[in-house]
FIDRENKOL-533776 format. One line per 4 residues: number of its first residue (from 1); their letters; for each residue x, y, z of C-alpha. Coordinates in steps of 0.25 Angstrom, whole numbers. Layout:
! FIDRENKOL-533776
NUM	a	X/Y/Z  ...
! end
This chain:
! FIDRENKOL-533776
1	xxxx	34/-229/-148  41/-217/-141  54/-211/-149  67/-213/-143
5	xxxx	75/-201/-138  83/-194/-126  70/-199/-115  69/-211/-120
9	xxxx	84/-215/-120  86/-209/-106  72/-218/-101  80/-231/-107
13	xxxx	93/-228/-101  85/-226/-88  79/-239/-91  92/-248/-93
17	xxxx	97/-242/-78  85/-241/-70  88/-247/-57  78/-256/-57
21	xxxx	79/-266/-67  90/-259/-78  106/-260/-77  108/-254/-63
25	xxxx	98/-261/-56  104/-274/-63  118/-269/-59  114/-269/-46
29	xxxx	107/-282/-45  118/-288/-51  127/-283/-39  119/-285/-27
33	xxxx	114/-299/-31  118/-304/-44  114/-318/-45  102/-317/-38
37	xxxx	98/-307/-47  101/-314/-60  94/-324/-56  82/-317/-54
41	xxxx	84/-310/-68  83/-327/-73  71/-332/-66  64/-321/-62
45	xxxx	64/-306/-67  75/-302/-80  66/-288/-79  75/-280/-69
49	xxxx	90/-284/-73  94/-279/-86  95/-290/-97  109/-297/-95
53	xxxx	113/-299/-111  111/-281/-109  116/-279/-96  130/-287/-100
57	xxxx	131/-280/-111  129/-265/-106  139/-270/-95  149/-276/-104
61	xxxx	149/-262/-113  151/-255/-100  161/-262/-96  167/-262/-111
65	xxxx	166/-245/-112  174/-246/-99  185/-256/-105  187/-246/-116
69	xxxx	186/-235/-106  198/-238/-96  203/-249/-104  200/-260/-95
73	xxxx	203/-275/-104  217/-270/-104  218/-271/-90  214/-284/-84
77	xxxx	213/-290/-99  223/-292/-110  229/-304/-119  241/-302/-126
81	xxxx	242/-309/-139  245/-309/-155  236/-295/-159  232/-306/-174
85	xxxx	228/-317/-167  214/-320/-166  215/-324/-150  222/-310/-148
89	xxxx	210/-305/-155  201/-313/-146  206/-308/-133  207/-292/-135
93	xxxx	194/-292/-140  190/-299/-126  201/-290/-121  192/-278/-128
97	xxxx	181/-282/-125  179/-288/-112  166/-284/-109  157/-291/-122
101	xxxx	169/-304/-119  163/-305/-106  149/-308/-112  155/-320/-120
105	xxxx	164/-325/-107  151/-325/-101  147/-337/-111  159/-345/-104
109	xxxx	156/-342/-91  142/-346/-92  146/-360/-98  155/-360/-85
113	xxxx	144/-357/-76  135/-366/-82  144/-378/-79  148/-374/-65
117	xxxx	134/-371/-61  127/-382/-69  117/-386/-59  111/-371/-59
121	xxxx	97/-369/-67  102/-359/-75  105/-361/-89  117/-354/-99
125	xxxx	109/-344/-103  106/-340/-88  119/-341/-83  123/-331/-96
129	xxxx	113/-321/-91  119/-322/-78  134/-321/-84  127/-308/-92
133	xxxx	124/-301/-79  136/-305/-69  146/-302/-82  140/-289/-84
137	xxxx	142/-285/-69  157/-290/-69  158/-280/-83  152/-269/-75
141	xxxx	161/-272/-63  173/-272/-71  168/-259/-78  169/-254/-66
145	xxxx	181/-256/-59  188/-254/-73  182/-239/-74  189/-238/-60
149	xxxx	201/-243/-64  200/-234/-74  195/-222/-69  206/-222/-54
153	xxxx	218/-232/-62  218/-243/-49  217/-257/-53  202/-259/-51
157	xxxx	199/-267/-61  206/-280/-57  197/-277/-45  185/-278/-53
161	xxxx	187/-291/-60  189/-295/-46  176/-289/-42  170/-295/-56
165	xxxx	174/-308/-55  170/-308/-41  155/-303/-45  155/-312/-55
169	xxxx	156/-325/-48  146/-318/-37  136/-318/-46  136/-331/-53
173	xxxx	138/-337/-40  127/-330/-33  117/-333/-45  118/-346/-44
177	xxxx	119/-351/-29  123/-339/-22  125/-345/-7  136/-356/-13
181	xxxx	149/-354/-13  152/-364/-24  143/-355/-35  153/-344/-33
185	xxxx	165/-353/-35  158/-361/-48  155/-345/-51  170/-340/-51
189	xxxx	175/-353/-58  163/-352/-70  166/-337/-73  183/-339/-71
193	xxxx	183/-352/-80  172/-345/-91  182/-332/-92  193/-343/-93
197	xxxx	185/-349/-105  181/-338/-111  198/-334/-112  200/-348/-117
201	xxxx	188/-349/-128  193/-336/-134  207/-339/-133  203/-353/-141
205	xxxx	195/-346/-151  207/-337/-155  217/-347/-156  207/-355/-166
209	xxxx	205/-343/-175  221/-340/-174  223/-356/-177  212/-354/-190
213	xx	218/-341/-195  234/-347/-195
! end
């Protein structure tokens, strides 16, 4: 087996953005036809985007190492409580760490999804592959406008939640029946109402641990 060093390092890294089937050819899938193309990555061929579980990840520490960057949670995101209770503890690490929380609120919004769009095929573990891919893309796009924001000091980034959101809904909508109007609504409402949830079971999980540690 051939050593690892300074060739074979600049060969992967190649690799993981190669146009035609690494990051940056999934990027752009993922922004000129999102649903259709996550569909295709569930029945058809999961050889040309990069693996969801990976690219939510990469995307969710990019977006992270720009948080810390510009200081972006601190912006759009902040929840004023006691500093020793456990629900204060709760909300900055989210507040902290928005990135790795959205990869838990995608749980809720898959559980949303799944009843709105019960009729559809596709199982939890599908629609969590889809949430993987289309929650990366809104990390990427909040990354984005946030390093603007940033970098120039004019609001963008309330812009980019806008622009997120509205991808967002896009995406779920168009994957699964892209010429109704009704999926885009059903959409908005699941990925809204699991964000709501998510706020709601963290909240309840604090003030339990606070009601056990009195």
């Amino acid at each position: 087996m051939k050593r690892i060093d300074g060739h074979y390092i600049l060969h992967e890294i190649e690799h993981v953005l190669h146009f035609e089937r690494g990051i940056l050819y999934t990027i752009r899938e993922l922004i000129i036809n999102p649903g259709q193309n996550i569909r295709n990555y569930l029945s058809e061929n999961r050889s040309r985007l990069v693996k969801p579980i990976i690219f939510i990840i990469i995307t969710s520490l990019i977006y992270s190492v720009c948080s810390s960057l510009f200081h972006l949670e601190d912006r759009y995101m902040s929840y004023q409580g006691d500093n020793t209770s456990a629900t204060s503890a709760i909300f900055a690490w989210v507040q902290g760490h928005y990135g790795y929380a959205n990869i838990i609120m995608s749980v809720f919004i898959a559980l949303w999804i799944k009843l709105f769009f019960r009729k559809s095929p596709y199982n939890l573990f599908e629609i969590l592959i889809l949430l993987c891919f289309v929650m990366g893309m809104g990390m990427l796009i909040y990354a984005v406008f946030g390093i603007a924001e940033g970098l120039t000091h004019f609001d963008f980034l309330q812009v980019g939640m806008i622009i997120g959101v509205f991808y967002t809904t896009f995406a779920i909508g168009q994957f699964f029946a892209p010429r109704k109007v009704a999926s885009y609504i059903k959409a908005l409402f699941a990925y809204l109402l699991g964000m709501i949830t998510f706020s709601v079971a963290a909240l309840a999980i604090g003030t339990m641990i606070d009601l056990l540690l009195r």
